[in-house]
Structures are given as C-alpha cells and as structure tokens.
Backbone as JSON Lines, residues from 0, in Angstrom:
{"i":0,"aa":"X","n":[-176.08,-122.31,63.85],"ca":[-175.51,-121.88,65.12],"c":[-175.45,-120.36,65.14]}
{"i":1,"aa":"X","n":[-175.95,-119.5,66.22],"ca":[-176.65,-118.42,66.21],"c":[-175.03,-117.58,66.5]}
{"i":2,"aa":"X","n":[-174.25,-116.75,65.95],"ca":[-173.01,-116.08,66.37],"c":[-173.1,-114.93,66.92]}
{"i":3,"aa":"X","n":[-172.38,-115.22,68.24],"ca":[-172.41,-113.76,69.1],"c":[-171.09,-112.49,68.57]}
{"i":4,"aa":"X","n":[-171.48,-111.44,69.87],"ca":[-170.66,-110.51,69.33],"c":[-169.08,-111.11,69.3]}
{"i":5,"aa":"X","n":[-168.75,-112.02,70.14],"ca":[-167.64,-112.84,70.64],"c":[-167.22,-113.77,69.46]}
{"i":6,"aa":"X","n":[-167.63,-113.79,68.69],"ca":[-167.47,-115.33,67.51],"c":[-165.9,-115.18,66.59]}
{"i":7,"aa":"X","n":[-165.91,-114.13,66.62],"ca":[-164.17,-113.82,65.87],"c":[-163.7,-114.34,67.04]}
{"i":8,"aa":"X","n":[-162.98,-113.57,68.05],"ca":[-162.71,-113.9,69.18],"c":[-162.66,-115.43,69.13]}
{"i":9,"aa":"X","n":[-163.59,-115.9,69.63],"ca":[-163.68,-117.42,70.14],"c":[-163.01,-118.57,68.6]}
{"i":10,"aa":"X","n":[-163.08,-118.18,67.78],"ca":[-162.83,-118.88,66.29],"c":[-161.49,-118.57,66.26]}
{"i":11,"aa":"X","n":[-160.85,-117.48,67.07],"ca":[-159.18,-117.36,66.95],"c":[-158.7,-118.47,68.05]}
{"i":12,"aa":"X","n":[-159.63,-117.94,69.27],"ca":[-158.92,-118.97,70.43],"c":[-159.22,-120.63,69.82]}
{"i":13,"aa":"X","n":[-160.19,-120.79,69.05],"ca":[-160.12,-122.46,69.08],"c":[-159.1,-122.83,68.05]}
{"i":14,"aa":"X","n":[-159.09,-122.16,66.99],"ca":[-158.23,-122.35,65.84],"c":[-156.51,-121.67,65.69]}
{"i":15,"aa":"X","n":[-156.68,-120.73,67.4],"ca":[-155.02,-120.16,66.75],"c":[-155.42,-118.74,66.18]}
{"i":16,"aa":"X","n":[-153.97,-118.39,66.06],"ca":[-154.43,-116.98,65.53],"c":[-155.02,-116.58,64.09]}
{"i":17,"aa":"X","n":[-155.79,-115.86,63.33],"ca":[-156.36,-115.74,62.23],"c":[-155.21,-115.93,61.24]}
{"i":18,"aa":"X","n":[-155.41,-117.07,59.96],"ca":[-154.7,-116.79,58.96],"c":[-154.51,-115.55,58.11]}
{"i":19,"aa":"X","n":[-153.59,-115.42,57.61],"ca":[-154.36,-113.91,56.43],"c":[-154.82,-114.02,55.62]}
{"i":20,"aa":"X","n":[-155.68,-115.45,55.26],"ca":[-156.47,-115.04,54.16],"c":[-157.67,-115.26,54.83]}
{"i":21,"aa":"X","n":[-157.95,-115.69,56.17],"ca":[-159.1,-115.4,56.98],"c":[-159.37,-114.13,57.23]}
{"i":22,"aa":"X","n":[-158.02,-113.31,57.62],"ca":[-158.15,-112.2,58.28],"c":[-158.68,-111.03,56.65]}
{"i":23,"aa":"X","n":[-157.85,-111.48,55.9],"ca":[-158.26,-111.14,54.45],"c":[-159.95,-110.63,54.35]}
{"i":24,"aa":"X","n":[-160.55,-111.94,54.69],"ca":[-162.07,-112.04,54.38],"c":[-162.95,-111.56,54.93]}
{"i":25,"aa":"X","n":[-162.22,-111.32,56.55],"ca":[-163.02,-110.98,57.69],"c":[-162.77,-109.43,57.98]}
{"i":26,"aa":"X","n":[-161.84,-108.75,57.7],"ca":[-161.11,-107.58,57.79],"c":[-162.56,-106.29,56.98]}
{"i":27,"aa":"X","n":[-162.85,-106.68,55.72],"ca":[-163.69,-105.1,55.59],"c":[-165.24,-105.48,56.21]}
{"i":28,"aa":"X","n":[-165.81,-106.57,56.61],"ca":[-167.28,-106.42,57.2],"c":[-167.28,-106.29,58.63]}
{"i":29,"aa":"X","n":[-165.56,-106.4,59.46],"ca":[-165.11,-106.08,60.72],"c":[-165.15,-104.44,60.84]}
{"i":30,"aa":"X","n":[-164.68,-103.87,59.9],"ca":[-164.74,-102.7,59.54],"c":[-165.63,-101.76,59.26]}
{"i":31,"aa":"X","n":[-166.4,-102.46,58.63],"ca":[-167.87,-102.38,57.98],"c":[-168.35,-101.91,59.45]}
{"i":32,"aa":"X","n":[-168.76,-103.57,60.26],"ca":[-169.32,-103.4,61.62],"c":[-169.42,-101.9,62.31]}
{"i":33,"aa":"X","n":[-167.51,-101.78,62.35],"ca":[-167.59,-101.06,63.7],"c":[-167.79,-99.58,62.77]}
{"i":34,"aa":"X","n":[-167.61,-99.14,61.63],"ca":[-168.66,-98.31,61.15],"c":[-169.81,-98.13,61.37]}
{"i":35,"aa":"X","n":[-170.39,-98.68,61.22],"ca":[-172.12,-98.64,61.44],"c":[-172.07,-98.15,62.91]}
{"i":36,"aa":"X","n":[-171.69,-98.91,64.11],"ca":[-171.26,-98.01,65.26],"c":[-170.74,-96.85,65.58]}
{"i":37,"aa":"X","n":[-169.34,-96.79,65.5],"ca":[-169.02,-95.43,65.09],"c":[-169.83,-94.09,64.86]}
{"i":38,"aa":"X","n":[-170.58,-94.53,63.57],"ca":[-171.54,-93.64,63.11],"c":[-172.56,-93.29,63.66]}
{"i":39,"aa":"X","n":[-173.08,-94.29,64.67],"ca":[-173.79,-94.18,65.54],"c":[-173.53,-92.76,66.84]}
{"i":40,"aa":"X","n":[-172.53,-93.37,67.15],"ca":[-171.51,-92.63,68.21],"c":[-171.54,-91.24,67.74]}
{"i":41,"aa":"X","n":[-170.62,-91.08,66.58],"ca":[-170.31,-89.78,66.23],"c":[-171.75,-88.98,66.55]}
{"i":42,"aa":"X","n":[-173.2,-89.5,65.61],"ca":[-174.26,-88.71,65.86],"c":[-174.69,-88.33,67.24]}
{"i":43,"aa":"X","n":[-174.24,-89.09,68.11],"ca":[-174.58,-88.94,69.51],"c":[-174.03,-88.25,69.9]}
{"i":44,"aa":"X","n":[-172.75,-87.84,69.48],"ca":[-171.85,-86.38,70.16],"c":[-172.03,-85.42,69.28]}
{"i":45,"aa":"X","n":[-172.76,-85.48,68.68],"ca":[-172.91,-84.02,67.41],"c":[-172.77,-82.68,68.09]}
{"i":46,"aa":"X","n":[-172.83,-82.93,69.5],"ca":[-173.64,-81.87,70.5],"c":[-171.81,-80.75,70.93]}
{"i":47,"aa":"X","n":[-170.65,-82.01,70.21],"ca":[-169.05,-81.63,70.52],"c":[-168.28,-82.26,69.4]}
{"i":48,"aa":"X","n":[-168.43,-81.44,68.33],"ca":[-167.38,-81.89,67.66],"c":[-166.27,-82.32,67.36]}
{"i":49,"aa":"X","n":[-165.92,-82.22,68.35],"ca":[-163.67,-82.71,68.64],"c":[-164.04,-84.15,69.16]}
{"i":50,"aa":"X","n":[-164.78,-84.29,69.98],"ca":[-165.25,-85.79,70.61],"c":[-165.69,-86.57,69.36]}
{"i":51,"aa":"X","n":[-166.64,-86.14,68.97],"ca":[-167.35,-86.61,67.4],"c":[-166.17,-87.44,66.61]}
{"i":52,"aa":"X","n":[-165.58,-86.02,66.43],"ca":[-164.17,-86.07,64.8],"c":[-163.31,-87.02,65.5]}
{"i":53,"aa":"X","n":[-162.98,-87.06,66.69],"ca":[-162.16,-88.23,67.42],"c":[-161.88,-89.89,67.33]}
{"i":54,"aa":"X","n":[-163.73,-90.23,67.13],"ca":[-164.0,-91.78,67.08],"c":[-163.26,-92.18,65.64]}
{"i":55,"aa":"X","n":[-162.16,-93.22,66.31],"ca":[-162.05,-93.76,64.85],"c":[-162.0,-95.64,64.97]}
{"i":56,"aa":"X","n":[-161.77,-96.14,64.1],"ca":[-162.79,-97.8,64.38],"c":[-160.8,-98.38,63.84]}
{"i":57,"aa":"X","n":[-161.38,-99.55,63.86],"ca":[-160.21,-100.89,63.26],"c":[-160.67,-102.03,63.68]}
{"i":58,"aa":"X","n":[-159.97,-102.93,62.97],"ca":[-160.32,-104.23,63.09],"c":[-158.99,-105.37,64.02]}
{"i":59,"aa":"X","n":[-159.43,-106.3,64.55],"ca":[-158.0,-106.86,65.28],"c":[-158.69,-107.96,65.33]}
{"i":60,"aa":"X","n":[-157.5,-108.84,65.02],"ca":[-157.69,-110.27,64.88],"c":[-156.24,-111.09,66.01]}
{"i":61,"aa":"X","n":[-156.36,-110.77,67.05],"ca":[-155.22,-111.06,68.13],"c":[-156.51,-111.98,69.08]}
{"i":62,"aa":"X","n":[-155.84,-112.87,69.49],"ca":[-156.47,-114.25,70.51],"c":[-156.62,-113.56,71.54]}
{"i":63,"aa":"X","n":[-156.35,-112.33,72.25],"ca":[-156.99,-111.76,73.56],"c":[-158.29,-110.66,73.01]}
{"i":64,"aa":"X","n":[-158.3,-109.95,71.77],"ca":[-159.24,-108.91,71.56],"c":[-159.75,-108.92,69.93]}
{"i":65,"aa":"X","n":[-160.38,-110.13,69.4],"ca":[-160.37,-109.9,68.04],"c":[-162.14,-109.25,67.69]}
{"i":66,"aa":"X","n":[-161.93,-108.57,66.84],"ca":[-163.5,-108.39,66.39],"c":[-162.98,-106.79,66.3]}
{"i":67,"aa":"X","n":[-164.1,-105.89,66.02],"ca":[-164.38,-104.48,65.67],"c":[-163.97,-103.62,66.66]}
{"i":68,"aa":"X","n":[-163.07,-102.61,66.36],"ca":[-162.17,-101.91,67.7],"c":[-163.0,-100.36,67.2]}
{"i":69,"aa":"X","n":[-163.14,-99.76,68.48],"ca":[-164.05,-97.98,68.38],"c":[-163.06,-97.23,69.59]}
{"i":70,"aa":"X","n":[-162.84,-96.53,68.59],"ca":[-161.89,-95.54,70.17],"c":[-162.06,-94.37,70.02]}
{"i":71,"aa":"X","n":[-161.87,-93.77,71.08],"ca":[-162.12,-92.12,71.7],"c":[-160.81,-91.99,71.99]}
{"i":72,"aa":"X","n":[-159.27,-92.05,71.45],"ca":[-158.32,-91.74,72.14],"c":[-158.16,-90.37,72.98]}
{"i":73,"aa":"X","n":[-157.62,-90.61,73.94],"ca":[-157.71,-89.51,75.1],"c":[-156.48,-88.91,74.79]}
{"i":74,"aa":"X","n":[-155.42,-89.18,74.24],"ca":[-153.82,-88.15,74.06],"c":[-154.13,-87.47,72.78]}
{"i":75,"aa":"X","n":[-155.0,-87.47,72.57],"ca":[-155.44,-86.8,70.65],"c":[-156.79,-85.96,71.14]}
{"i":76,"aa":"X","n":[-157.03,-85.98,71.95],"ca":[-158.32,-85.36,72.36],"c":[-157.48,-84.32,74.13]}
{"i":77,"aa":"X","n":[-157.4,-83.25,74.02],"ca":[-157.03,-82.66,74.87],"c":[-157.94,-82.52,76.37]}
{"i":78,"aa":"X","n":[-159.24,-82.98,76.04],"ca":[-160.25,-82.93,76.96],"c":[-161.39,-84.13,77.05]}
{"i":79,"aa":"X","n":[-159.98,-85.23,76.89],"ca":[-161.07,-86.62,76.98],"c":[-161.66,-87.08,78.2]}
{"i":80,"aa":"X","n":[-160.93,-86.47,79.4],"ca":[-161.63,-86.67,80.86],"c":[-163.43,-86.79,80.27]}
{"i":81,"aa":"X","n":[-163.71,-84.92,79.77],"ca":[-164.7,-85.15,79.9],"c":[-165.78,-85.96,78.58]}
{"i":82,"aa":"X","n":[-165.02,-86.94,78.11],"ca":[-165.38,-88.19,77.69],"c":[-166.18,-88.77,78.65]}
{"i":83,"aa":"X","n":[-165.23,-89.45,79.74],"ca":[-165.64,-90.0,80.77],"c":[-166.66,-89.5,81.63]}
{"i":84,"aa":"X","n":[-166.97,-88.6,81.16],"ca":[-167.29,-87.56,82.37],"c":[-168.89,-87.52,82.25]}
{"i":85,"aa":"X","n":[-169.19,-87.27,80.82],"ca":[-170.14,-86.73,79.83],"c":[-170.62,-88.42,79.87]}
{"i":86,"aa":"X","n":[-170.26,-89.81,80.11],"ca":[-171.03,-91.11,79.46],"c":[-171.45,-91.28,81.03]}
{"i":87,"aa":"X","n":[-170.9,-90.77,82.14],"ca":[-171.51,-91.32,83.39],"c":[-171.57,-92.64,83.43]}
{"i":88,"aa":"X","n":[-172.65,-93.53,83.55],"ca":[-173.06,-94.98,83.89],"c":[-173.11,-95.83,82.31]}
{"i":89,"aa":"X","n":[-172.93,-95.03,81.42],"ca":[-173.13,-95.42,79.85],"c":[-174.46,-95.83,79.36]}
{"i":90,"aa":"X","n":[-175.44,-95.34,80.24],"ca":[-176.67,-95.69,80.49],"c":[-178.27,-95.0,80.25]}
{"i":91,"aa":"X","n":[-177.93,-94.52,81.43],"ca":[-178.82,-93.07,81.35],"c":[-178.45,-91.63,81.87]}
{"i":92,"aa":"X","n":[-178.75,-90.4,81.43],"ca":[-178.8,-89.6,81.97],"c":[-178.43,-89.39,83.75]}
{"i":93,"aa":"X","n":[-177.29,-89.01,84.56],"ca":[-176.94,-89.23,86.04],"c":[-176.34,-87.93,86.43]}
{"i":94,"aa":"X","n":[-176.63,-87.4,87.28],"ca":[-176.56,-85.79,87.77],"c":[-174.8,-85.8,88.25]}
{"i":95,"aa":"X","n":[-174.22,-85.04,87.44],"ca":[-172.17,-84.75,88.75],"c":[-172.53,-83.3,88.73]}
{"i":96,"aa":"X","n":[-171.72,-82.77,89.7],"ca":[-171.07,-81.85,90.21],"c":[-169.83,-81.59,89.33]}
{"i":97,"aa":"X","n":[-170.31,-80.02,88.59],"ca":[-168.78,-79.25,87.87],"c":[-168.35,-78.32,88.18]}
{"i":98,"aa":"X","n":[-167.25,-78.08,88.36],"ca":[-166.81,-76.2,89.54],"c":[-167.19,-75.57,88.28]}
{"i":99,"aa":"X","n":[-167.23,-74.69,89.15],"ca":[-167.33,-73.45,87.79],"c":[-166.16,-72.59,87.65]}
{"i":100,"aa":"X","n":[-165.61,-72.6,86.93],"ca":[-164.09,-72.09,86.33],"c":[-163.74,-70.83,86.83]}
{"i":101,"aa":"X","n":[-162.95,-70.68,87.52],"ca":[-162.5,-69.46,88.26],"c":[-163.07,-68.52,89.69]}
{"i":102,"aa":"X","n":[-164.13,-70.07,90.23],"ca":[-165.27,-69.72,91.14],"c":[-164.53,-71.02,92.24]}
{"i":103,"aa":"X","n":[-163.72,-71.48,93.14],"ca":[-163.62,-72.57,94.03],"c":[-164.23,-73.05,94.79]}
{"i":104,"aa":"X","n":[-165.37,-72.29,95.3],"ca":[-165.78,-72.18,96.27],"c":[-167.28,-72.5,95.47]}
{"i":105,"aa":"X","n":[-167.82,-72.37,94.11],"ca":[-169.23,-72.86,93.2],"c":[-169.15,-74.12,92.21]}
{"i":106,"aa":"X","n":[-170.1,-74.56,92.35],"ca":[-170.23,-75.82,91.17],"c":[-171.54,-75.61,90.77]}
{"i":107,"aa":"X","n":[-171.52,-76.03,89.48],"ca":[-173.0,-76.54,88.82],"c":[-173.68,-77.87,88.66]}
{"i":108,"aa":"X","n":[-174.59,-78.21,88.79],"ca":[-175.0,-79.73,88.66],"c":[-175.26,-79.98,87.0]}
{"i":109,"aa":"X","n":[-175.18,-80.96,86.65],"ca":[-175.24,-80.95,84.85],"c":[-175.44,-82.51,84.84]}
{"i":110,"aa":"X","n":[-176.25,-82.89,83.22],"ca":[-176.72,-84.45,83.46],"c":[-175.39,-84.57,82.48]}
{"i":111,"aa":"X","n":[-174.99,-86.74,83.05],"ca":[-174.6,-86.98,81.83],"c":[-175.33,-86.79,80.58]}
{"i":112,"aa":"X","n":[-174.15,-87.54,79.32],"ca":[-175.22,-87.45,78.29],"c":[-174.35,-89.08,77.56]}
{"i":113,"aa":"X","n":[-174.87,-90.04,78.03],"ca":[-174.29,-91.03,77.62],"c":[-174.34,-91.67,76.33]}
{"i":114,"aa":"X","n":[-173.37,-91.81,75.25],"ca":[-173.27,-91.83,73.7],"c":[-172.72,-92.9,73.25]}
{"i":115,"aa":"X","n":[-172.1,-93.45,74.09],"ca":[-171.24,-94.67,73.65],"c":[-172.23,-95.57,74.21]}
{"i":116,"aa":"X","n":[-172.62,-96.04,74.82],"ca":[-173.4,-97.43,75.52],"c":[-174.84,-97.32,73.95]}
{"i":117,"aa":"X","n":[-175.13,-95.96,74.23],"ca":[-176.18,-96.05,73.75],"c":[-176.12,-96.61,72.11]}
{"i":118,"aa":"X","n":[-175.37,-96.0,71.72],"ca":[-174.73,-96.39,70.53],"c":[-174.34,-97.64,69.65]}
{"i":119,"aa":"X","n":[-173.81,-98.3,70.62],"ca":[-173.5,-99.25,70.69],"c":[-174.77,-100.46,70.85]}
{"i":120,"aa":"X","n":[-175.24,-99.77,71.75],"ca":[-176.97,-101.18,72.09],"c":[-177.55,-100.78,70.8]}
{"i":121,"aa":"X","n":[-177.79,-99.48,70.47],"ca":[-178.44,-99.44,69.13],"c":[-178.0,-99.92,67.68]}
{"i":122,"aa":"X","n":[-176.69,-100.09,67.2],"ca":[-176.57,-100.64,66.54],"c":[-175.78,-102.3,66.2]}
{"i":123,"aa":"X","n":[-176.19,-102.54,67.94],"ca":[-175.18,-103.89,67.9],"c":[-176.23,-105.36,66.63]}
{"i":124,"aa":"X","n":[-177.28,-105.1,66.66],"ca":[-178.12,-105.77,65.78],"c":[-177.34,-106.14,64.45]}
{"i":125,"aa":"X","n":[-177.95,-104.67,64.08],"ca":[-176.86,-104.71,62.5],"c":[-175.24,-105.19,62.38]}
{"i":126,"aa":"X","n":[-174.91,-104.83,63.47],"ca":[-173.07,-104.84,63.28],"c":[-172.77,-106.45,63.26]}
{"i":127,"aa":"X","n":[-173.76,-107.11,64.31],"ca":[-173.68,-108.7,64.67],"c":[-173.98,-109.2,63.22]}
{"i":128,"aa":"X","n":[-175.28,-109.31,62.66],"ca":[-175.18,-109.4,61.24],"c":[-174.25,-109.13,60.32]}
{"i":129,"aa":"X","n":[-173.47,-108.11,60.28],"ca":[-172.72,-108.07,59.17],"c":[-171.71,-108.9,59.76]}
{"i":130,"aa":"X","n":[-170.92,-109.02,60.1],"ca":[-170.12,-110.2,61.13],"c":[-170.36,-111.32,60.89]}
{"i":131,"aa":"X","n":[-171.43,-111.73,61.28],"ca":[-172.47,-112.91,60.91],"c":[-171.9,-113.63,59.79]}
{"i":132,"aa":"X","n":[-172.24,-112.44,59.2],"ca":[-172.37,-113.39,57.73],"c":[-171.3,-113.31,56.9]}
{"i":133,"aa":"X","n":[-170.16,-112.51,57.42],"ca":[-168.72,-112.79,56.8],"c":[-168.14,-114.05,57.3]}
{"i":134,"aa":"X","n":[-168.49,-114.2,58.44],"ca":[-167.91,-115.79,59.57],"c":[-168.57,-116.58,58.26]}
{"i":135,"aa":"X","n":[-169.79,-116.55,58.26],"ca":[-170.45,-117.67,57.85],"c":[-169.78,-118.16,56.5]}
{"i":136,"aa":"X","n":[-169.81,-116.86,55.74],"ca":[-169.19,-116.82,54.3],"c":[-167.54,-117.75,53.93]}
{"i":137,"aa":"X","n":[-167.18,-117.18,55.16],"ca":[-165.46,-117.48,55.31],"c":[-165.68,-119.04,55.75]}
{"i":138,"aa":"X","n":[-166.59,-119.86,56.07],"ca":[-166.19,-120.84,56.73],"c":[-167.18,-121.87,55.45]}
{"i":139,"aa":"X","n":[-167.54,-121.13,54.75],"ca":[-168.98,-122.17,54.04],"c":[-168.41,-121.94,52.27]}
C-alpha cells in the first residue's frame, strides 16, 4: 500500500492519537523528513539570510496536523511580510508593485522569488520515503 504525504495523519485519525512508543519510532525520520526540506528552503533563500536562519522544522503527532512541521515564524523575523511577499503564487516568478522608501508618490516593479513551494515539490520524493519507511518499520 503506496503511503502518502498524509499517512501519519490518517494512522492517528484511524487509531487515536499516537502512542509514545509510536511517536518514539516515528519522531527522528519525521524530523529527518522535514530536514531534508528545510534544507531545501534555507538554500532557496540564501539570497536573505535572516529568512534562511529563520526556517526551523518539528515533528507533531496531534489528530488535526500530524507529520513534519517547517516554519518561517513571522514574530522572530521582523520582516516576515516580506516572506509573503517574496513566495507570491508559491509557484513561479509574478511581477508586485514596491514603493520606494521615502518616495510616495514611486514604486518599483520586482519578481517574486518563490522558495517554499519550490522546495518543498523538490524534495517531497525523498521526505515521503523516509516517512515511508519508518510507518512501514513501526507497523511490520
């Protein structure tokens, strides 16, 4: 049976919440995972280091959100707007409008530069695998 990114998740909702010696087993290749992402990420913002140094990962085993957690917190990052700002569509490259600082009346046009989507599609392969095969391990 082929396991999606969803399979923690769905194995809490059928069974209840993770034991701890499930969560035990499943906890460093959850970790593992959202490393390999992460790392992904970080290289994609190399271009802003505070955004970069920002991403940090965890694991959660709760019946509404379990599997590999990646965050950009925005109250630790003084200028996470332009987080949001900088991923646009999380997609591709998409043209905004930025004033130009101390000009009200000028703006500049500038592309996103989207890091997280991309990041994420690129290493969801590997991350599903390592996942994979801790489920598999833990249940066999």
């Amino acid at each position: 049976m082929p396991i999606e990114t969803t399979g923690i998740r769905d194995a809490i909702r059928r069974f209840g919440t993770a034991d701890a010696e499930l969560r035990a087993e499943l906890t460093p290749a959850t970790l593992e995972a959202a490393d390999v992402v992460a790392a992904q990420i970080r290289s994609n913002y190399s271009w802003s280091p505070p955004i970069a140094g920002s991403v940090s990962t965890s694991a959660s085993f709760s019946a509404t959100g379990g599997g590999a957690v990646i965050r950009i917190p925005e109250r630790d990052y003084p200028h996470a707007g332009e987080v949001r700002t900088f991923e646009g569509n999380g997609v591709s490259p998409t043209p905004f409008e930025q004033p130009v600082y101390g000009h009200k009346d000028r703006s500049v046009t500038k592309m996103t530069r989207p890091s997280i989507g991309p990041g994420v599609r690129d290493k969801r392969p590997e991350a599903v695998a390592i996942i994979a095969a801790a489920v598999h391990k833990a249940f066999n």
